[in-house]
N, C-alpha and C positions, 0 to 999 in steps of 0.2 A: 481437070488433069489429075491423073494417080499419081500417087508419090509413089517412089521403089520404097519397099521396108527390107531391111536386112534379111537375108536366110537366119530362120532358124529364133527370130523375134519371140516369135508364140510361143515358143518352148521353153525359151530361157526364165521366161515371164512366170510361165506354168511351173517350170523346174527352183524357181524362186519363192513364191509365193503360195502354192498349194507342197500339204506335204505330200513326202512319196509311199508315207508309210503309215499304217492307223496308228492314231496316238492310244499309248494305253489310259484305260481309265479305270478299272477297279483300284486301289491304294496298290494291294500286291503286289499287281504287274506294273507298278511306277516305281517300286522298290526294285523288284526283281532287275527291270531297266537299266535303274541306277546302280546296282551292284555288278551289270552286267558290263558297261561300261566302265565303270573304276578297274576292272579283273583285266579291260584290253585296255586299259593303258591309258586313259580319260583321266582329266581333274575335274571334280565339277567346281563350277565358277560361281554356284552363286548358292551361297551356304542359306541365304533366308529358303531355297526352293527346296534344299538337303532338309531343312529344319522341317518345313511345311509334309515331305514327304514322311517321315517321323511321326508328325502328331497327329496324321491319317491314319499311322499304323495304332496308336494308340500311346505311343510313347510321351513324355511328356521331356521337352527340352528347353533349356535353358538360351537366351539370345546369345549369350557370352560362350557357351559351349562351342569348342574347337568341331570343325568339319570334321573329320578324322574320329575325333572320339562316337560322332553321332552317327558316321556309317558303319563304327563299329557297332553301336545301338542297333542299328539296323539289319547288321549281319544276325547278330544273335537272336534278335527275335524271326527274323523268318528262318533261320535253324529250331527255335523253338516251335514252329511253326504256329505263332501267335497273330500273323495276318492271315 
């Protein structure tokens, strides 16, 4: 005997667990991202991933260093365009 599965099961599934958008991967485009989001309106939530994107760009950051100061970090060097 079949079970009924809900309308719409496979999707929710898919729309959950696979992304809907390529993840970027050069450093650049993780920053670009991440400044893209802060400018609409985002916090990012998880300063070790802030920090991680930083020392990909070449930066070098401190654990104790505030979020905020290190996407300023961030902004400046891709203005200097050093990624």
């Amino acid at each position: 005997m079949k079970t009924a599965r809900q309308p719409g099961l496979w999707a929710w599934l898919k729309a959950c667990l696979l992304p809907s958008r390529p993840i970027a991967s050069s450093e650049r485009q993780q920053a670009l991202a991440l400044i893209a989001a802060i400018d609409a309106g985002g916090l990012p939530l998880n300063p070790a991933r802030v920090n991680q994107i930083a020392r990909n760009l070449g930066l070098e950051v401190s654990r104790k260093a505030s979020v905020e100061h290190t996407v300023a970090r961030i902004r400046a060097a891709l203005a200097r365009g050093q990624a």
